[in-house]
Wavefront OBJ file of the C-alpha trace (Angstrom):
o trace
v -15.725 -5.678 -33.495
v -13.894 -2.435 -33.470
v -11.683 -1.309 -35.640
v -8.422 -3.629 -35.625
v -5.254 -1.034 -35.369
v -2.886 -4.328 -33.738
v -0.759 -4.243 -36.400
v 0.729 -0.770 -36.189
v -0.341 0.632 -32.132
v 1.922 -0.813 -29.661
v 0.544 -1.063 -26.409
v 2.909 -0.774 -23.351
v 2.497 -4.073 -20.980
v 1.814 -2.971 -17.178
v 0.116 -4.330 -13.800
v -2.778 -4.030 -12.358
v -0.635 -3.304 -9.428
v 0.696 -0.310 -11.293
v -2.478 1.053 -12.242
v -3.048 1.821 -8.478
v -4.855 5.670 -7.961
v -6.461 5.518 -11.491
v -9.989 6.182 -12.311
v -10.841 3.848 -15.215
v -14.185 4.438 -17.104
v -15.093 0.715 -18.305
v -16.433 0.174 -21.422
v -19.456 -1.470 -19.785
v -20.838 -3.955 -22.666
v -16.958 -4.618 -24.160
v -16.262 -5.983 -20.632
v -19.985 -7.956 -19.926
v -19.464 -9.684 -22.915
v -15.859 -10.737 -21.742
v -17.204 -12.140 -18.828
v -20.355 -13.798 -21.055
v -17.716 -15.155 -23.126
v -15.206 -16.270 -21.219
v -17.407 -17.469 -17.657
v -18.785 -20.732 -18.246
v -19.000 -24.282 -17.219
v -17.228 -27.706 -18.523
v -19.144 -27.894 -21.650
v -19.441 -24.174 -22.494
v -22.707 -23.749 -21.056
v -22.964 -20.235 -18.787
v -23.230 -19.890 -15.488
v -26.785 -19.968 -14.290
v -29.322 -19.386 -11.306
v -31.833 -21.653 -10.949
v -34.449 -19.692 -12.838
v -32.434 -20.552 -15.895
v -31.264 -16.914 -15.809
v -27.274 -16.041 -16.647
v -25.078 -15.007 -13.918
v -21.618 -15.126 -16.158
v -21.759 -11.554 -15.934
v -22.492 -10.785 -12.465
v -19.872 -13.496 -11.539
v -17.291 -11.491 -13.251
v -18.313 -8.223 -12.113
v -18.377 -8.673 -8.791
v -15.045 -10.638 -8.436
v -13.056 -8.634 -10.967
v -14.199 -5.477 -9.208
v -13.991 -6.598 -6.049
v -9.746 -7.088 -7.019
v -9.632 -4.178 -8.717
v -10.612 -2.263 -5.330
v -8.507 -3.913 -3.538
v -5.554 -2.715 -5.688
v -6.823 0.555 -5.295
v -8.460 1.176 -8.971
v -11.824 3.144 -9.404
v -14.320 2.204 -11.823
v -16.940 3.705 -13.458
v -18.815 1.799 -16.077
v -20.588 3.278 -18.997
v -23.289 1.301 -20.847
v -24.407 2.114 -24.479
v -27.906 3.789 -25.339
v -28.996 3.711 -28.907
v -26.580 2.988 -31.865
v -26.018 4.998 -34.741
v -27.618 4.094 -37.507
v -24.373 3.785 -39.672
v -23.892 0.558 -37.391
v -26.374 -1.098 -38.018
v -25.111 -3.383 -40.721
v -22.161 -4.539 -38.168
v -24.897 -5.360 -35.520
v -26.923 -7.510 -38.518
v -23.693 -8.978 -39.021
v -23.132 -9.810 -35.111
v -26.258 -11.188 -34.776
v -25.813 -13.537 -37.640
v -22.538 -14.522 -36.411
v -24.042 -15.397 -33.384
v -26.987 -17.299 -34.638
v -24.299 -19.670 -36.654
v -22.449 -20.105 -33.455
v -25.418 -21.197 -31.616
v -25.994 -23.824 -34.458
v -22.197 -25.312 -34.291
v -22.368 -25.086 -30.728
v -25.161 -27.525 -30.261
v -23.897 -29.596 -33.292
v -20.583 -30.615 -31.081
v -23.083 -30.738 -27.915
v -24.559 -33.661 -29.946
v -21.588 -35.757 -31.242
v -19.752 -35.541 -27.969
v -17.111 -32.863 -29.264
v -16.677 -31.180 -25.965
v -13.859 -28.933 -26.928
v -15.427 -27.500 -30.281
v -18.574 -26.828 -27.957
v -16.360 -24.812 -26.158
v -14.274 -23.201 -29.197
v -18.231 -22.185 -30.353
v -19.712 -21.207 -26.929
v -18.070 -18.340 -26.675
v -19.145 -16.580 -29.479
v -22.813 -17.278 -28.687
v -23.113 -14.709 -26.163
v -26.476 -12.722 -26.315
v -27.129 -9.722 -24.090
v -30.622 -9.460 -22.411
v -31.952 -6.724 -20.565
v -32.520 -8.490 -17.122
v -28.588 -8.352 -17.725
v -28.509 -4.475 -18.162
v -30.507 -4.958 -15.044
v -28.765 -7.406 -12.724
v -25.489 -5.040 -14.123
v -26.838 -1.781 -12.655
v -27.883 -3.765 -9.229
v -24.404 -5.274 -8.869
v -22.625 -2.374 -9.645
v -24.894 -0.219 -7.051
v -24.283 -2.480 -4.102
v -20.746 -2.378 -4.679
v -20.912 1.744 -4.366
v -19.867 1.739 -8.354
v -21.435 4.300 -10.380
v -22.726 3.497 -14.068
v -23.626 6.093 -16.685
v -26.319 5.501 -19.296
v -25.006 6.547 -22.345
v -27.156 8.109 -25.678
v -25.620 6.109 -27.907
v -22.016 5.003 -28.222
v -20.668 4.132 -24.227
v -16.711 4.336 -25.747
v -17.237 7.836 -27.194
v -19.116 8.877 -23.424
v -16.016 7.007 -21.944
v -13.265 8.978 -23.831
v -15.335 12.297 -23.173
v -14.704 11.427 -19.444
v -10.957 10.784 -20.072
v -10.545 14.188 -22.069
v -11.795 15.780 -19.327
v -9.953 14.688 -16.576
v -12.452 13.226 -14.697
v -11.098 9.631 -15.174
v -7.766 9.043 -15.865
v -8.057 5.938 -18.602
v -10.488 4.203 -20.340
v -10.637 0.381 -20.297
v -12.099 -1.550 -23.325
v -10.436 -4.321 -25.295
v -11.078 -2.218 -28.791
v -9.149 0.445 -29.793
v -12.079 2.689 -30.929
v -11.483 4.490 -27.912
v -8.586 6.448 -29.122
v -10.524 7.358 -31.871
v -13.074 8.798 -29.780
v -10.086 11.007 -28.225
v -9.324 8.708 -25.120
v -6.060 10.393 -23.704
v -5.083 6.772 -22.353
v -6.333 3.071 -22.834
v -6.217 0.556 -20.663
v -6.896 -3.046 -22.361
v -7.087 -6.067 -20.566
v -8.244 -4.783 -17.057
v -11.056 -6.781 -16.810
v -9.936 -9.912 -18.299
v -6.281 -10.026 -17.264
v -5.187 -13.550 -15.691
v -4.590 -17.089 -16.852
v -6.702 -18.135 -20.031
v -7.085 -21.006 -21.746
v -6.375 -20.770 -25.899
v -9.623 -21.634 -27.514
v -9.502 -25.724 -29.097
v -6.370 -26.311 -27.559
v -4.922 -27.362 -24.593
v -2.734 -24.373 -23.313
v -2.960 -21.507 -21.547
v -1.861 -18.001 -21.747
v -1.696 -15.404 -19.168
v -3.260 -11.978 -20.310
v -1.580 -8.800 -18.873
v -3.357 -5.252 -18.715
v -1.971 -2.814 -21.575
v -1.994 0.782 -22.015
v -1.686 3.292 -24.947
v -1.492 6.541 -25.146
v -3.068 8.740 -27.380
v -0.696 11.045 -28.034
v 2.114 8.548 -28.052
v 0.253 6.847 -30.661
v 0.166 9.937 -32.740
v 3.588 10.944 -32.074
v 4.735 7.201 -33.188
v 3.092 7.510 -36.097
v 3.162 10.924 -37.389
v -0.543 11.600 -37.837
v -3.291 13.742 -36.356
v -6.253 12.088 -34.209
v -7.812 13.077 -37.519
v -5.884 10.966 -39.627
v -5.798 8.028 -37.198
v -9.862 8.365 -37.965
v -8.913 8.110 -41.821
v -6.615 5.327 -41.528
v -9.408 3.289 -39.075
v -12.149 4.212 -41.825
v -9.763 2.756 -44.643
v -8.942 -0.674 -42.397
v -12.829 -1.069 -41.361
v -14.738 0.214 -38.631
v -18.349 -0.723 -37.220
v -19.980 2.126 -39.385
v -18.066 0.356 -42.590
v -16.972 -3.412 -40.895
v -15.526 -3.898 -44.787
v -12.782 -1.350 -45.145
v -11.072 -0.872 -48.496
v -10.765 -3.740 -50.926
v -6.854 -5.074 -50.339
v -5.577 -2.237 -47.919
v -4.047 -3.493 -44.795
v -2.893 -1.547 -41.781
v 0.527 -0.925 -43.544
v -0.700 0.530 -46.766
v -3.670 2.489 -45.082
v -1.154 4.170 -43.062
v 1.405 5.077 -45.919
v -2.080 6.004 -47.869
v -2.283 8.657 -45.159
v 1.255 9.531 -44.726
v 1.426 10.047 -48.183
v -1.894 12.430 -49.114
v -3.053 13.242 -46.027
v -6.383 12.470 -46.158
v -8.936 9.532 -47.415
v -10.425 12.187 -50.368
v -6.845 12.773 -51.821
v -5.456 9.077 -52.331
v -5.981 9.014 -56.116
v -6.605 5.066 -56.319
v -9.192 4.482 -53.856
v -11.979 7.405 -55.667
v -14.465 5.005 -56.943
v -14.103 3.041 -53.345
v -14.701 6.430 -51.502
v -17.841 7.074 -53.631
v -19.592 3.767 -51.713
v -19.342 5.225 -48.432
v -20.392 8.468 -46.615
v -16.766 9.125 -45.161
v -17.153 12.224 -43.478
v -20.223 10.669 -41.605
v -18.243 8.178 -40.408
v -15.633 10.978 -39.349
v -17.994 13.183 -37.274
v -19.454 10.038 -35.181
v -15.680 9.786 -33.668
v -15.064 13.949 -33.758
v -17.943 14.710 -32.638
v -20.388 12.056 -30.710
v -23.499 12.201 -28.826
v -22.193 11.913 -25.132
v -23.008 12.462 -21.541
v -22.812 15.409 -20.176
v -20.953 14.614 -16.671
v -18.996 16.538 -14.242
v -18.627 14.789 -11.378
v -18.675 10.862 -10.507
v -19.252 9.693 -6.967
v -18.080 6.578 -5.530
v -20.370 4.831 -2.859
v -19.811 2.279 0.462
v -20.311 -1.180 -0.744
v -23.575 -3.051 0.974
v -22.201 -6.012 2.204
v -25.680 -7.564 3.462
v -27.001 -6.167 0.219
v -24.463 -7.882 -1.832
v -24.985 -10.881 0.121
v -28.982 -11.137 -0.201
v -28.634 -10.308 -3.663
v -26.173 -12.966 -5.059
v -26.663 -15.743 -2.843
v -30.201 -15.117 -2.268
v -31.589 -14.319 -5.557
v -29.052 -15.501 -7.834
v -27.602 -18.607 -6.525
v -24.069 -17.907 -5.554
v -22.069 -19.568 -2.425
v -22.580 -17.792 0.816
v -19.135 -18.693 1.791
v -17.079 -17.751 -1.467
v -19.081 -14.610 -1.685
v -18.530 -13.737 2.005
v -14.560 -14.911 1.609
v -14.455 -12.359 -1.226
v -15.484 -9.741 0.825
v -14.047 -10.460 3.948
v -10.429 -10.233 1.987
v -11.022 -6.888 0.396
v -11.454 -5.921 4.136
v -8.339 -7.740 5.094
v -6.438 -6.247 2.802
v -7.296 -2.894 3.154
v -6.787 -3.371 7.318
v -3.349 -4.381 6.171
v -2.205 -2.010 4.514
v -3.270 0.359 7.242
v -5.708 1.977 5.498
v -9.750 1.938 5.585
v -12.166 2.152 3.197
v -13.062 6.136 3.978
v -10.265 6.990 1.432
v -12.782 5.902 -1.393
v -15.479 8.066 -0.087
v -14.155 11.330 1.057
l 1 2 3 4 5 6 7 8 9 10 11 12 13 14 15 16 17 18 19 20 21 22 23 24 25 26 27 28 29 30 31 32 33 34 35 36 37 38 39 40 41 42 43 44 45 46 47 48 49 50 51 52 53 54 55 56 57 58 59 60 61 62 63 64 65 66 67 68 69 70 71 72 73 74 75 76 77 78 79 80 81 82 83 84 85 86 87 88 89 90 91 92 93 94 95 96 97 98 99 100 101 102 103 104 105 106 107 108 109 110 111 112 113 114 115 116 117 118 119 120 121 122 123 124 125 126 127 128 129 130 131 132 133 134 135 136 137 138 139 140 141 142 143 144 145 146 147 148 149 150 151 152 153 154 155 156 157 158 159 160 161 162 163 164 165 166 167 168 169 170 171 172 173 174 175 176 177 178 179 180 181 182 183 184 185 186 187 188 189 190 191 192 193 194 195 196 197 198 199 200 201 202 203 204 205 206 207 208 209 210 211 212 213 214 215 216 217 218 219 220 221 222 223 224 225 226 227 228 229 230 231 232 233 234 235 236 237 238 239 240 241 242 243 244 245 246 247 248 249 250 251 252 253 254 255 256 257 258 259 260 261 262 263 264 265 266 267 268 269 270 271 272 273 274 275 276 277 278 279 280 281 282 283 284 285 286 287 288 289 290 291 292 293 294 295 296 297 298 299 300 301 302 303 304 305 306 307 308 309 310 311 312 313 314 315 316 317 318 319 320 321 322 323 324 325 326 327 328 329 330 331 332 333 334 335 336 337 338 339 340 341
Protein backbone atom coordinates (compact mmCIF):
# COMPACT_ATOMS: atom_id res chain seq x y z
CA UNK A 1 0.00 0.00 0.00
CA UNK A 2 2.27 2.72 1.14
CA UNK A 3 1.50 5.54 2.66
CA UNK A 4 -0.73 7.84 0.25
CA UNK A 5 1.01 11.56 0.41
CA UNK A 6 -0.84 12.41 -3.46
CA UNK A 7 -2.72 14.92 -2.11
CA UNK A 8 -0.11 17.36 -0.87
CA UNK A 9 3.64 16.04 -2.81
CA UNK A 10 3.75 17.22 -6.26
CA UNK A 11 5.76 15.24 -8.41
CA UNK A 12 7.56 16.95 -11.38
CA UNK A 13 6.54 15.08 -14.86
CA UNK A 14 9.85 14.07 -16.92
CA UNK A 15 11.12 11.43 -19.65
CA UNK A 16 12.64 8.56 -19.60
CA UNK A 17 14.73 10.22 -22.16
CA UNK A 18 15.71 12.76 -19.54
CA UNK A 19 16.60 10.42 -16.98
CA UNK A 20 19.61 9.41 -19.23
CA UNK A 21 23.14 8.85 -16.88
CA UNK A 22 21.05 7.98 -13.73
CA UNK A 23 21.53 5.06 -11.53
CA UNK A 24 18.04 4.08 -10.32
CA UNK A 25 17.78 1.51 -7.42
CA UNK A 26 14.28 -0.27 -8.25
CA UNK A 27 12.11 -1.10 -5.72
CA UNK A 28 12.26 -4.74 -6.83
CA UNK A 29 8.74 -6.26 -5.54
CA UNK A 30 6.78 -2.58 -6.10
CA UNK A 31 7.82 -3.03 -9.77
CA UNK A 32 7.24 -7.25 -10.12
CA UNK A 33 3.98 -6.74 -8.98
CA UNK A 34 3.41 -3.94 -11.69
CA UNK A 35 4.31 -6.19 -14.22
CA UNK A 36 2.08 -9.22 -12.36
CA UNK A 37 -0.61 -6.80 -12.44
CA UNK A 38 -0.63 -5.18 -15.36
CA UNK A 39 0.95 -8.28 -17.98
CA UNK A 40 -1.75 -10.48 -18.86
CA UNK A 41 -3.82 -11.99 -21.53
CA UNK A 42 -7.51 -11.17 -23.03
CA UNK A 43 -9.34 -12.42 -20.10
CA UNK A 44 -6.95 -11.37 -17.30
CA UNK A 45 -5.29 -14.54 -17.05
CA UNK A 46 -1.13 -14.10 -16.75
CA UNK A 47 1.22 -14.87 -18.98
CA UNK A 48 2.38 -18.42 -18.71
CA UNK A 49 5.03 -21.17 -19.80
CA UNK A 50 3.84 -24.28 -20.46
CA UNK A 51 4.53 -25.74 -17.05
CA UNK A 52 1.70 -23.56 -15.89
CA UNK A 53 4.40 -21.34 -14.34
CA UNK A 54 4.02 -17.20 -14.59
CA UNK A 55 6.21 -15.34 -16.84
CA UNK A 56 4.26 -11.74 -16.39
CA UNK A 57 7.18 -10.79 -14.54
CA UNK A 58 10.02 -11.88 -16.50
CA UNK A 59 8.15 -10.48 -19.60
CA UNK A 60 8.29 -7.12 -18.07
CA UNK A 61 11.66 -7.26 -16.79
CA UNK A 62 13.38 -8.09 -19.54
CA UNK A 63 11.63 -5.68 -22.03
CA UNK A 64 11.34 -2.72 -19.68
CA UNK A 65 15.02 -3.12 -18.89
CA UNK A 66 16.09 -3.88 -21.98
CA UNK A 67 14.54 0.10 -22.97
CA UNK A 68 15.71 1.45 -20.11
CA UNK A 69 19.43 0.50 -21.29
CA UNK A 70 18.98 1.60 -24.29
CA UNK A 71 18.17 5.13 -23.00
CA UNK A 72 21.11 4.90 -21.06
CA UNK A 73 19.53 4.27 -17.36
CA UNK A 74 21.24 1.84 -14.80
CA UNK A 75 19.35 -0.32 -12.62
CA UNK A 76 19.85 -1.97 -9.65
CA UNK A 77 17.00 -3.82 -8.07
CA UNK A 78 16.57 -4.45 -4.43
CA UNK A 79 14.26 -7.23 -3.19
CA UNK A 80 12.79 -7.33 0.41
CA UNK A 81 14.02 -9.89 3.18
CA UNK A 82 11.89 -10.25 6.22
CA UNK A 83 9.17 -7.67 7.25
CA UNK A 84 8.86 -5.97 10.36
CA UNK A 85 6.66 -7.22 12.51
CA UNK A 86 4.64 -3.89 12.88
CA UNK A 87 3.50 -4.89 9.20
CA UNK A 88 2.17 -7.60 9.61
CA UNK A 89 -1.44 -6.64 9.97
CA UNK A 90 -1.15 -4.74 6.38
CA UNK A 91 0.23 -8.05 4.85
CA UNK A 92 -3.02 -10.04 6.64
CA UNK A 93 -4.90 -7.40 5.11
CA UNK A 94 -3.19 -7.88 1.48
CA UNK A 95 -3.63 -11.29 1.54
CA UNK A 96 -7.28 -11.07 2.27
CA UNK A 97 -7.72 -8.57 -0.33
CA UNK A 98 -6.31 -10.82 -2.60
CA UNK A 99 -8.16 -13.92 -1.69
CA UNK A 100 -11.61 -11.78 -2.39
CA UNK A 101 -10.21 -10.81 -5.69
CA UNK A 102 -9.51 -14.26 -6.68
CA UNK A 103 -13.22 -15.08 -5.77
CA UNK A 104 -14.78 -12.05 -8.01
CA UNK A 105 -12.37 -12.82 -10.54
CA UNK A 106 -13.59 -16.27 -11.29
CA UNK A 107 -17.24 -15.17 -10.56
CA UNK A 108 -17.10 -12.83 -13.93
CA UNK A 109 -14.89 -15.79 -15.56
CA UNK A 110 -18.21 -17.70 -15.12
CA UNK A 111 -21.04 -15.36 -16.30
CA UNK A 112 -19.09 -14.20 -19.30
CA UNK A 113 -18.18 -10.66 -17.74
CA UNK A 114 -14.89 -10.35 -19.47
CA UNK A 115 -14.14 -6.83 -18.46
CA UNK A 116 -14.90 -7.21 -14.59
CA UNK A 117 -12.51 -10.36 -14.91
CA UNK A 118 -10.14 -8.01 -15.92
CA UNK A 119 -11.06 -4.99 -13.43
CA UNK A 120 -10.46 -8.13 -10.64
CA UNK A 121 -7.38 -9.84 -12.20
CA UNK A 122 -5.23 -7.46 -11.37
CA UNK A 123 -5.46 -7.38 -7.90
CA UNK A 124 -5.02 -11.16 -7.64
CA UNK A 125 -1.42 -11.11 -8.04
CA UNK A 126 0.47 -13.58 -5.67
CA UNK A 127 4.26 -13.66 -5.49
CA UNK A 128 5.97 -17.14 -5.43
CA UNK A 129 9.41 -17.87 -4.87
CA UNK A 130 10.26 -19.61 -8.27
CA UNK A 131 9.46 -15.79 -9.08
CA UNK A 132 12.18 -14.41 -6.63
CA UNK A 133 14.01 -17.02 -8.59
CA UNK A 134 13.32 -16.60 -12.30
CA UNK A 135 13.84 -12.55 -11.05
CA UNK A 136 17.45 -13.05 -9.91
CA UNK A 137 18.18 -15.30 -13.25
CA UNK A 138 16.77 -12.61 -15.55
CA UNK A 139 18.29 -9.89 -13.96
CA UNK A 140 21.87 -11.82 -13.97
CA UNK A 141 21.87 -12.52 -17.67
CA UNK A 142 21.11 -9.09 -18.39
CA UNK A 143 24.51 -8.00 -16.29
CA UNK A 144 21.89 -6.28 -13.62
CA UNK A 145 22.83 -6.54 -10.13
CA UNK A 146 20.09 -7.30 -7.33
CA UNK A 147 20.59 -6.82 -3.60
CA UNK A 148 18.88 -9.02 -1.01
CA UNK A 149 17.62 -6.89 1.43
CA UNK A 150 17.05 -7.77 5.57
CA UNK A 151 13.91 -6.55 5.63
CA UNK A 152 12.37 -3.49 4.03
CA UNK A 153 14.00 -3.26 0.05
CA UNK A 154 12.68 0.77 -0.03
CA UNK A 155 14.55 1.66 3.18
CA UNK A 156 17.95 -0.48 1.53
CA UNK A 157 17.01 1.54 -1.69
CA UNK A 158 16.98 5.07 -0.11
CA UNK A 159 20.24 4.07 1.93
CA UNK A 160 21.79 3.68 -1.60
CA UNK A 161 20.40 7.08 -2.76
CA UNK A 162 21.73 8.91 0.50
CA UNK A 163 24.83 7.73 -0.29
CA UNK A 164 25.45 8.58 -3.61
CA UNK A 165 25.82 5.44 -4.99
CA UNK A 166 22.57 5.66 -7.07
CA UNK A 167 21.24 8.70 -8.01
CA UNK A 168 17.18 7.97 -7.54
CA UNK A 169 15.09 5.49 -6.35
CA UNK A 170 12.18 4.14 -8.44
CA UNK A 171 9.01 2.75 -6.70
CA UNK A 172 5.42 3.79 -7.30
CA UNK A 173 4.96 4.52 -3.26
CA UNK A 174 6.14 7.34 -1.69
CA UNK A 175 7.56 5.54 1.42
CA UNK A 176 10.74 6.09 -0.09
CA UNK A 177 11.11 9.63 0.92
CA UNK A 178 10.37 8.64 4.18
CA UNK A 179 13.13 6.32 4.25
CA UNK A 180 15.39 9.50 3.27
CA UNK A 181 15.44 8.90 -0.62
CA UNK A 182 17.18 12.20 -1.89
CA UNK A 183 15.09 11.71 -5.25
CA UNK A 184 12.10 9.47 -6.50
CA UNK A 185 11.49 8.38 -9.57
CA UNK A 186 7.75 6.93 -10.04
CA UNK A 187 6.56 5.46 -13.00
CA UNK A 188 9.88 4.13 -14.57
CA UNK A 189 8.87 0.83 -14.90
CA UNK A 190 5.38 1.17 -15.88
CA UNK A 191 5.44 4.34 -17.97
CA UNK A 192 3.55 3.95 -21.49
CA UNK A 193 0.01 3.61 -22.76
CA UNK A 194 -2.48 1.92 -20.20
CA UNK A 195 -5.71 0.98 -20.35
CA UNK A 196 -8.20 2.50 -17.30
CA UNK A 197 -9.43 -0.49 -15.44
CA UNK A 198 -13.59 -1.36 -16.53
CA UNK A 199 -13.51 1.08 -19.10
CA UNK A 200 -12.68 1.53 -22.43
CA UNK A 201 -9.87 4.26 -22.50
CA UNK A 202 -6.53 4.62 -22.19
CA UNK A 203 -4.10 6.79 -20.48
CA UNK A 204 -0.52 7.27 -21.06
CA UNK A 205 1.63 7.11 -17.77
CA UNK A 206 4.75 9.40 -17.68
CA UNK A 207 7.83 8.84 -15.24
CA UNK A 208 7.75 11.44 -12.19
CA UNK A 209 10.26 12.63 -9.86
CA UNK A 210 10.33 14.26 -6.35
CA UNK A 211 12.69 15.51 -4.48
CA UNK A 212 13.22 15.15 -1.02
CA UNK A 213 14.27 18.21 -0.07
CA UNK A 214 11.95 20.04 -2.39
CA UNK A 215 9.27 18.27 -0.71
CA UNK A 216 10.38 19.55 2.61
CA UNK A 217 11.11 22.93 1.49
CA UNK A 218 7.37 23.03 -0.12
CA UNK A 219 6.03 22.15 2.82
CA UNK A 220 7.85 23.53 5.67
CA UNK A 221 8.60 20.38 7.65
CA UNK A 222 11.54 18.22 8.64
CA UNK A 223 12.00 14.54 7.11
CA UNK A 224 10.92 14.03 10.70
CA UNK A 225 7.72 15.56 10.48
CA UNK A 226 6.94 14.25 6.99
CA UNK A 227 7.28 10.72 9.14
CA UNK A 228 4.56 12.25 11.61
CA UNK A 229 2.28 13.46 9.07
CA UNK A 230 2.61 9.76 7.03
CA UNK A 231 1.98 8.02 10.57
CA UNK A 232 -1.21 10.31 11.10
CA UNK A 233 -2.58 9.57 7.21
CA UNK A 234 -1.72 5.63 7.54
CA UNK A 235 1.23 3.75 6.82
CA UNK A 236 1.87 -0.17 6.46
CA UNK A 237 2.95 -0.38 10.24
CA UNK A 238 -0.67 1.45 11.05
CA UNK A 239 -2.67 0.96 7.31
CA UNK A 240 -5.66 2.88 9.50
CA UNK A 241 -4.29 6.31 10.24
CA UNK A 242 -6.23 8.68 12.47
CA UNK A 243 -9.99 8.52 12.64
CA UNK A 244 -11.19 11.63 10.12
CA UNK A 245 -7.67 13.25 9.40
CA UNK A 246 -6.91 13.69 5.81
CA UNK A 247 -3.69 14.80 4.20
CA UNK A 248 -4.76 18.51 4.71
CA UNK A 249 -5.48 18.44 8.39
CA UNK A 250 -2.52 15.98 9.20
CA UNK A 251 -0.30 18.46 7.73
CA UNK A 252 -1.72 21.67 9.53
CA UNK A 253 -1.75 19.09 12.72
CA UNK A 254 2.01 19.23 12.19
CA UNK A 255 2.48 22.71 11.13
CA UNK A 256 0.71 23.69 13.99
CA UNK A 257 2.42 21.53 17.15
CA UNK A 258 5.12 20.12 15.64
CA UNK A 259 4.89 16.80 16.45
CA UNK A 260 2.19 13.74 16.66
CA UNK A 261 2.61 13.75 20.88
CA UNK A 262 1.67 17.54 21.09
CA UNK A 263 -1.69 17.77 18.96
CA UNK A 264 -4.01 17.97 21.98
CA UNK A 265 -7.10 16.19 20.17
CA UNK A 266 -5.68 13.13 18.86
CA UNK A 267 -4.17 11.80 22.81
CA UNK A 268 -6.48 8.98 23.30
CA UNK A 269 -5.81 8.01 19.36
CA UNK A 270 -1.96 8.18 20.03
CA UNK A 271 -2.36 5.86 23.08
CA UNK A 272 -3.49 2.83 20.39
CA UNK A 273 -0.36 2.90 18.61
CA UNK A 274 3.41 2.60 19.38
CA UNK A 275 4.33 5.90 17.40
CA UNK A 276 7.82 6.20 17.96
CA UNK A 277 8.20 2.50 16.73
CA UNK A 278 6.75 3.33 13.76
CA UNK A 279 9.22 6.44 13.61
CA UNK A 280 12.53 4.55 14.06
CA UNK A 281 11.59 1.80 11.23
CA UNK A 282 11.83 4.95 8.65
CA UNK A 283 14.91 6.85 10.80
CA UNK A 284 16.58 4.20 11.35
CA UNK A 285 16.05 0.72 9.26
CA UNK A 286 17.76 -2.48 8.97
CA UNK A 287 19.65 -2.06 5.55
CA UNK A 288 22.41 -3.32 3.40
CA UNK A 289 25.51 -2.47 3.92
CA UNK A 290 26.82 -1.66 0.18
CA UNK A 291 29.55 0.31 -1.27
CA UNK A 292 29.93 -0.44 -4.54
CA UNK A 293 27.44 -1.89 -7.36
CA UNK A 294 28.81 -3.46 -10.50
CA UNK A 295 27.14 -3.63 -13.71
CA UNK A 296 27.76 -6.81 -15.92
CA UNK A 297 27.78 -7.72 -20.05
CA UNK A 298 24.42 -9.05 -20.87
CA UNK A 299 24.49 -13.00 -22.09
CA UNK A 300 22.78 -12.89 -25.13
CA UNK A 301 22.83 -16.85 -25.76
CA UNK A 302 22.07 -17.02 -22.07
CA UNK A 303 19.13 -14.82 -22.32
CA UNK A 304 18.10 -16.62 -25.28
CA UNK A 305 18.24 -20.35 -23.81
CA UNK A 306 16.69 -19.11 -20.84
CA UNK A 307 13.44 -17.40 -22.08
CA UNK A 308 12.73 -19.15 -25.13
CA UNK A 309 14.05 -22.35 -24.02
CA UNK A 310 12.81 -22.77 -20.60
CA UNK A 311 10.15 -20.35 -20.39
CA UNK A 312 8.36 -20.23 -23.59
CA UNK A 313 9.03 -16.90 -25.15
CA UNK A 314 9.42 -16.16 -29.13
CA UNK A 315 12.87 -16.69 -30.44
CA UNK A 316 12.31 -13.95 -32.86
CA UNK A 317 10.74 -11.13 -30.56
CA UNK A 318 13.30 -11.96 -27.98
CA UNK A 319 16.19 -11.87 -30.50
CA UNK A 320 14.50 -8.47 -32.20
CA UNK A 321 14.70 -7.03 -28.67
CA UNK A 322 18.13 -7.56 -28.43
CA UNK A 323 19.32 -7.04 -31.70
CA UNK A 324 17.79 -3.23 -31.32
CA UNK A 325 19.47 -2.43 -28.06
CA UNK A 326 22.59 -3.23 -30.22
CA UNK A 327 21.36 -1.09 -33.02
CA UNK A 328 20.84 1.58 -31.10
CA UNK A 329 23.76 1.78 -29.23
CA UNK A 330 25.91 1.31 -32.83
CA UNK A 331 23.95 4.41 -33.69
CA UNK A 332 24.60 6.53 -31.52
CA UNK A 333 28.26 5.77 -31.92
CA UNK A 334 28.76 4.34 -28.87
CA UNK A 335 29.33 0.56 -27.57
CA UNK A 336 28.34 -1.17 -24.81
CA UNK A 337 32.02 -0.90 -22.90
CA UNK A 338 30.73 2.45 -21.45
CA UNK A 339 28.47 0.31 -19.04
CA UNK A 340 31.32 -1.77 -17.92
CA UNK A 341 34.37 0.27 -17.44
Amino acid sequence: MGVDLREIVKPKKTTLEHLSGRTVAVDAYNALYQFLSIIRGQTGEPLMDSEGKVTSHLSGLFYRNLNLLTLGIRAVYVLDGKPPEMKRVEIERRRAARQEAIVMYERALERGDVESAKKYASATSIMKDYMIDDTKKILTLLGIPYIEAPSEGEATAAELCQKGIVTDVASQDYDSLLFGAKRLIRNLTISGRRKLPGKNAFINLEPEEVELHAVLSELQLSREQLIDVAILLGTDFNPDGFEKVGPKTALKHIRTYGKLEKIPQLQEQLKQINFNAIREIFLHPEVSKVSEIKWGRPDIEGIVNFLCGQKDFSEERVRSALQRLEEREESKSESLEKWFS
